[in-house]
C-alpha positions, -999 to +999 in steps of 0.1 A: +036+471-205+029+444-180+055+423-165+068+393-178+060+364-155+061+325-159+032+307-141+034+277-122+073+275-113+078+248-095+047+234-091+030+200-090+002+184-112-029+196-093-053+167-104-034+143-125-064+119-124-085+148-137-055+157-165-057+119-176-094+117-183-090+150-201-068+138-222-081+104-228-112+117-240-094+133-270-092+096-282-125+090-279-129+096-319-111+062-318-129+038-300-127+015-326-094+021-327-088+015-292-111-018-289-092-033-319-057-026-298-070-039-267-077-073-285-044-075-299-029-063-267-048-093-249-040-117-276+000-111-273-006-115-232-018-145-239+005-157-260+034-148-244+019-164-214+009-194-230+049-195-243+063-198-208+038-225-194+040-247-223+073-260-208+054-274-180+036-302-209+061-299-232+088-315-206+066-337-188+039-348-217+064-348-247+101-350-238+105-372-205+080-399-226+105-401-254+139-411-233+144-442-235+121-455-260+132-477-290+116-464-319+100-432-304+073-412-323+083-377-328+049-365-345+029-352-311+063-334-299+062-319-337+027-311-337+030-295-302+061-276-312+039-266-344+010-254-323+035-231-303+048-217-334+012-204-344+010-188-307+042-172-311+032-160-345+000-146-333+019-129-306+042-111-330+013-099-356-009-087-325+023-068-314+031-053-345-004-042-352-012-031-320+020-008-323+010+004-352-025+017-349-013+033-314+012+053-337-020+065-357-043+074-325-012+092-309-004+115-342-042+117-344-044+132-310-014+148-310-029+169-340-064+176-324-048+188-294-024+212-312-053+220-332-073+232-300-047+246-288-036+270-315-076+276-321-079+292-284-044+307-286-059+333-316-085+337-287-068+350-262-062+390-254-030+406-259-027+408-221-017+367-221+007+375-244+022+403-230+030+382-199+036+349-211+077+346-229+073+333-261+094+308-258+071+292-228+044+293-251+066+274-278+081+248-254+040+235-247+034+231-290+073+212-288+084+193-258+051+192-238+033+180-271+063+155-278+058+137-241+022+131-247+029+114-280+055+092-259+025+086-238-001+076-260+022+059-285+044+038-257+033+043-221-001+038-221+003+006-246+031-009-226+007-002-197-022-021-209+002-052-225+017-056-190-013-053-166-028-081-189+004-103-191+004-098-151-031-111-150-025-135-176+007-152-162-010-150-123-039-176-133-012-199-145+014-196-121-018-207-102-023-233-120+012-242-121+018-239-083-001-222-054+025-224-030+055-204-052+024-182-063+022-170-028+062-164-026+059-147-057+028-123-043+052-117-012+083-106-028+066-090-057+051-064-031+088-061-020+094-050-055+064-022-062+071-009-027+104+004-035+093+006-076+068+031-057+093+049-034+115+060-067+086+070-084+071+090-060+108+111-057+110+112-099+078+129-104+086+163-087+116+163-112+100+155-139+076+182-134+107+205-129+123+192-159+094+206-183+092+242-162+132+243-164+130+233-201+102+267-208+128+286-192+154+275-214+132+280-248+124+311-239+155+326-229+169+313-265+143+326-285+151+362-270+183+357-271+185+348-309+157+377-319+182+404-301+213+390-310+226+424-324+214+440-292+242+415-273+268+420-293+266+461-297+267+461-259+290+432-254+269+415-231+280+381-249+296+370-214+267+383-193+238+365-213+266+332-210+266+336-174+225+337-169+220+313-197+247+291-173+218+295-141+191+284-160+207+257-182+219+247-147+188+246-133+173+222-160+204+199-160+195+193-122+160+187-127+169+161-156+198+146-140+171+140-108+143+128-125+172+111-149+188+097-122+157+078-105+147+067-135+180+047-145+178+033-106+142+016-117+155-009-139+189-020-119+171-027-091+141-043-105+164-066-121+183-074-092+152-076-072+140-099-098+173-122-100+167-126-056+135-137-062+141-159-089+168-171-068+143-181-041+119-196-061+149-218-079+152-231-038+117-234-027+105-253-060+139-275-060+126-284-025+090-289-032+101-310-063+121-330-047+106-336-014+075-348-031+086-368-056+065-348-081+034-350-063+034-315-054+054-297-086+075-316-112+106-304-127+085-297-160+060-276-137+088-256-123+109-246-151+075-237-165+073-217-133+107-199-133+099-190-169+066-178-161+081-158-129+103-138-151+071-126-176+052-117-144+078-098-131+094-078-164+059-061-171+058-050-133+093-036-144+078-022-176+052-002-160+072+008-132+093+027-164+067+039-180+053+057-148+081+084-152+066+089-192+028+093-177+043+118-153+062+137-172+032+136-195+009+146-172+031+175-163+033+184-197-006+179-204-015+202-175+013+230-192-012+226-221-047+227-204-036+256-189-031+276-219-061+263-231-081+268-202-068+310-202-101+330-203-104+339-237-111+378-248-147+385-244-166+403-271-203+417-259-202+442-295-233+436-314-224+463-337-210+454-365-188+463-400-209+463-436-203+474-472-228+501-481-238+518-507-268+549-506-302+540-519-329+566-523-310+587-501-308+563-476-277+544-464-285+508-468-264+473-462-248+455-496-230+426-506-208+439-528-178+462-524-185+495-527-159+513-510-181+526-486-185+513-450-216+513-423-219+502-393-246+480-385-265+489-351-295+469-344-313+481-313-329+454-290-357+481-273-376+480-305-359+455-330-350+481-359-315+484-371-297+519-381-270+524-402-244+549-395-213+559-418-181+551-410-159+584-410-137+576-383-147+601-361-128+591-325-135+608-289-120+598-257-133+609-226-123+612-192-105+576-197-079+562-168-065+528-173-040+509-157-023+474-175-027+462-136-048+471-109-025+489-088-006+508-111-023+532-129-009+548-172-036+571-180-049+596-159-081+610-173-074+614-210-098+630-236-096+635-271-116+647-304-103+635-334-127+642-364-127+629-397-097+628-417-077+644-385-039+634-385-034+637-340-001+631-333+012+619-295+047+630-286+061+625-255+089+603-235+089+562-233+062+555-207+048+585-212+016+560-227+012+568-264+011+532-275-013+529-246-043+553-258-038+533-295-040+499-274-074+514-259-086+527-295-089+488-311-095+472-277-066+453-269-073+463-234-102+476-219-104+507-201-110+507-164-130+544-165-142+568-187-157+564-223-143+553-260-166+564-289-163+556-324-184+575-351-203+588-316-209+544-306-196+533-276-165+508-287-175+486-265-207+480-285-188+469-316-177+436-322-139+434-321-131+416-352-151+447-366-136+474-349-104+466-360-111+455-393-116+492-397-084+501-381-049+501-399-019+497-381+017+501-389+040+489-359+073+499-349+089+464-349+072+451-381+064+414-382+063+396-418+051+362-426+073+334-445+056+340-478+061+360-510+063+400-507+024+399-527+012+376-496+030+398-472+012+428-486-021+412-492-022+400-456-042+434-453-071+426-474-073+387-481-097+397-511-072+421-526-065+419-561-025+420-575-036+452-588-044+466-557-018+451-538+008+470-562-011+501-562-004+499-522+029+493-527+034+521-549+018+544-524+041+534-495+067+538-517+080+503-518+077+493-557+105+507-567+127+482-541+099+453-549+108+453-585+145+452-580+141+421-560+153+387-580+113+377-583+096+410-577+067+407-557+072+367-563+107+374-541+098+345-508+104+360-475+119+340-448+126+348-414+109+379-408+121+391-437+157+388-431+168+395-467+158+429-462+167+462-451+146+472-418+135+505-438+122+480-465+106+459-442+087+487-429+075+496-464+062+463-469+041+469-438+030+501-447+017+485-482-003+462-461-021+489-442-026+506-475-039+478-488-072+475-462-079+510-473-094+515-436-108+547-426-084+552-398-051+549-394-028+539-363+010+543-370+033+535-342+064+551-348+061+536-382+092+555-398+114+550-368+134+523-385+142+539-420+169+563-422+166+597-434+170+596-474+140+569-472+117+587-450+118+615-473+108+590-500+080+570-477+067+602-465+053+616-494+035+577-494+021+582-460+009+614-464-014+597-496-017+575-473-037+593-445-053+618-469-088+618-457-084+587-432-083+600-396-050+591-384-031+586-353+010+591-355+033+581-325+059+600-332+095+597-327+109+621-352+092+652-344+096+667-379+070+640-389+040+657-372+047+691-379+015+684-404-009+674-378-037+688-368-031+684-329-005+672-313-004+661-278+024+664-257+016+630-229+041+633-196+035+602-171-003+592-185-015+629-189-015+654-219-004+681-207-005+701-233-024+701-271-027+716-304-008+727-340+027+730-341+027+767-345+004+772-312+025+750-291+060+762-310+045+798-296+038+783-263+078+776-256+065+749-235+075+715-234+066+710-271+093+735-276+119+723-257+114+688-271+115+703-304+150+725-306+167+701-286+164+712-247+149+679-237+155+644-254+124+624-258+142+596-243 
């Protein structure tokens, strides 16, 4: 198999601008949405704007007239103080609402994208897979997902509220004083340039922290699938020890990006207290020198008030830059799975029932238990129609999982109708491989692949190994009830048929004994069950599609001795007139076949019945009294 590798270690957004607009037009489908937030966002600016100047008329129109007076009149500072009360009110339903319908968009988008996502992940070849850790691929539907909901639900919000406050408060700070506007514009740009300086050194961590995080999710999920594996070997201090590195590596990347994050805010603040501090001085100068004339004291403790709300949503963006980058690190994670070339399919031939009219084959709706495969030709526009027997040739193939390491070294093959070919040979030796070639999960680099004499590479894929049953060595089962797990086979499967499959592999017995039969729920890969028993299950399944050939990869490598006698029995039922490929580990199982290939290092080097290559005392024979190990 290909190497493991994780892509883009270390590495920085390449076009975050190009990321964004990708990702902003997945909220196009609310517009309306988006318009009705903006509104609210711009009438809580205002308001909150309008909140802080109103001390400006509310001391000097209001307050300063009433000292002193006799009988003053309360009813225009009432009615002022009522007026404000609306504002505020507006303020805090505009806030509210705007929250909330950001909350809707962001679980709205969050849900397309994951639905893209997991639409182009069924797309992709086995090769991604094969090379990607599982629990890299996990950590972009988890934590990569969860930072663009921080995004869209906070950042981007928070954004918008505090570029409008800033524009908001700017025209009446303006109003309210041109000369401490300008010392505000002066030591404001004191403020973004070092906002700036921390940003610009969190956002390499914060890319970091999401690579480092993969790492971790994967390493886990392997180390939680093979468990049993550390603990037989007592590796229990050894997978401590690397889990130690990488968890090490991801607390430095988070402490980092952690760390610069936490300095935004103290300094901002501290930043803001100087300049507050300074504009307390400057205004109690202007106030006083002019005797009003220039700012009154209404105008500047309007001012100081309106100082503070320009310079807290500088501060809020400046915090929510480190949740668009890390977002934007985490958005690229996910473009790039879904930008993975997906596996190409140029078949045209394709999979139908048929049934024989006039002594013709001819295409049907219904089920007939008889296949054809469609194969219209483009030269002259008619369409033949050629039984499906499973009659398999290789010729002359090499193939190599990568370019410059080469598995197979000029394979061929004839396997004929109802055949059982076995492949024996060491790990490596590239059984697995020719079966990987047989339903296209890789693509041979020479030579030629035919199926019921049409090249495989003329068949659509989904078709090709719709015909195909395959029993794997490790055997994957689906949270579900053991009928679902069987039926996952043949969708259209009745319970009758479904049970018949079961009694073929030999798995009814067990099924019945369960507490609910075929009702029983599986979780966890089945983790209720024996391993033989989960291997029956999966036999059922590929029972169950009733395909006309059959791929089993080591499929009774995992059940013991006293059930393969039982299962066996089943499997031969079960390949009785399919043609069938066996990987086989237990040599005893092939004795039946009707060739068996011996493959050393990508070649067969040698072929044929047991008795002919028994008589050979070759390899075969070694292998089979015990001279060589298979392993």
């Amino acid at each position: 198999m290909p190497p493991i590798r994780m892509k883009g270690d270390g590495r920085k957004a390449k076009d975050p601008k190009k990321t964004l607009l990708r990702l902003l037009s997945y909220m196009k489908p609310y517009r309306g949405t988006m318009a009705l937030v903006i509104i609210c966002i711009l009438i809580g600016s205002l308001a909150t704007a309008l909140s802080s100047y109103s001390l400006d008329p509310l001391i000097n129109n209001y307050i300063k007239p009433l000292t002193g007076q006799e009988n003053p009149d309360y009813m225009p500072l009432i009615r002022f103080l009522l007026g404000m009360g609306i504002v505020y009110a507006l303020g805090i339903v505009s806030s509210f609402l705007y929250n909330y319908l950001m909350v809707r968009v962001g679980q709205g988008t969050q849900k397309q994208i994951r639905d893209d996502m997991f639409r182009h992940m069924q797309r992709l070849p086995i090769r991604y897979f094969d090379t990607h850790p599982a629990g890299d691929v996990m950590s972009r539907y988890t934590a990569d997902i969860d930072t663009l909901r921080q995004m869209i639900t906070q950042a981007l919000p928070n954004c918008i509220s505090s570029l409008a406050t800033i524009v908001t408060v700017f025209a009446l700070m303006i109003k309210a004083s041109p000369i401490l506007t300008v010392v505000v514009v002066i030591t404001a740009a004191g403020i973004l340039y070092v906002t700036k300086a921390v940003a610009m050194n969190s956002a390499k961590f914060f890319i970091g922290q999401q690579k480092a995080l993969g790492k971790v999710n994967g390493y886990v999920e392997e180390m939680i699938s093979g468990q049993r594996v550390v603990k037989v070997f007592c590796r229990e201090k050894t997978c401590k020890n690397e889990f130690n590195t990488i968890n090490e590596d991801l607390r430095v990347n988070a402490f980092k990006a952690g760390a610069f994050t936490n300095m935004m805010g103290p300094v901002n603040n501290n930043l803001g207290y100087l300049q507050y501090t300074i504009l307390a001085i400057v205004g109690g100068y202007l106030a006083i020198s002019s005797n009003g004339n220039l700012l009154t004291l209404g105008g500047l403790a309007a001012f100081l008030l309106l100082s503070r709300k320009f310079n807290m949503p500088i501060g809020q963006v400046s915090n929510q830059i480190n949740a668009i980058v890390m977002a934007l690190a985490g958005a690229e994670r996910i473009f790039e799975l879904m930008d993975e070339d997906v596996e190409t399919d140029d078949g045209y031939v394709t999979l139908v029932n048929a049934k024989e009219v006039n002594g013709a084959l001819t295409e049907c709706a219904e089920r007939t238990g008889r296949w054809a495969w469609r194969h219209p030709h483009q030269a002259d526009g008619t369409v033949t129609y050629t039984e499906v027997k499973g009659d398999i040739t290789m010729f002359n193939v090499d193939f190599g999982y990568v370019p410059d390491k080469q598995v197979l070294y000029d394979v061929t093959l004839y396997a004929n109708p109802g055949q059982k070919i076995a492949f024996v040979g060491a790990t490596g030796a590239g059984k697995t491989t020719i079966t990987n070639l047989i339903n296209r999960f890789y693509d041979i680099a020479d030579g030629k692949i035919r199926y019921d004499n049409i090249n495989i590479n003329k068949i659509k894929k989904a078709d090709l190994r719709k015909s195909l049953g395959i029993v794997l060595q490790e055997t994957n089962l689906f949270t579900g009830t053991v009928m679902e797990n069987i039926r996952y086979g043949n969708l259209d499967a009745t319970d009758e048929e479904c049970i018949a499959a079961a009694k073929t592999a030999n798995a009814h017995d067990f099924i019945t004994r369960l507490p609910q039969g075929y009702k029983t729920m599986l979780t966890g890969n089945g983790a209720q069950l024996s391993q033989g028993q989960r291997q029956l299950i999966a036999i059922a399944r590929a029972a169950v599609a009733d395909p006309p050939v059959m791929i089993l990869d080591e499929a009774t490598s995992s059940i013991d001795t006293r059930t393969e006698a039982l299962v066996q029995k089943g499997m031969d039922a079960l390949m009785q007139g399919r043609t069938t490929f066996v990987i086989a580990h237990r040599l005893s199982t092939v004795r039946n076949a009707d060739c068996i290939m011996v493959l050393d290092h990508g070649r067969i080097i040698e072929r044929g019945t047991h008795a002919d290559l028994i008589a050979q005392q070759g390899t075969y024979y070694q292998l089979y009294t015990g001279a060589f190990e298979l392993e």
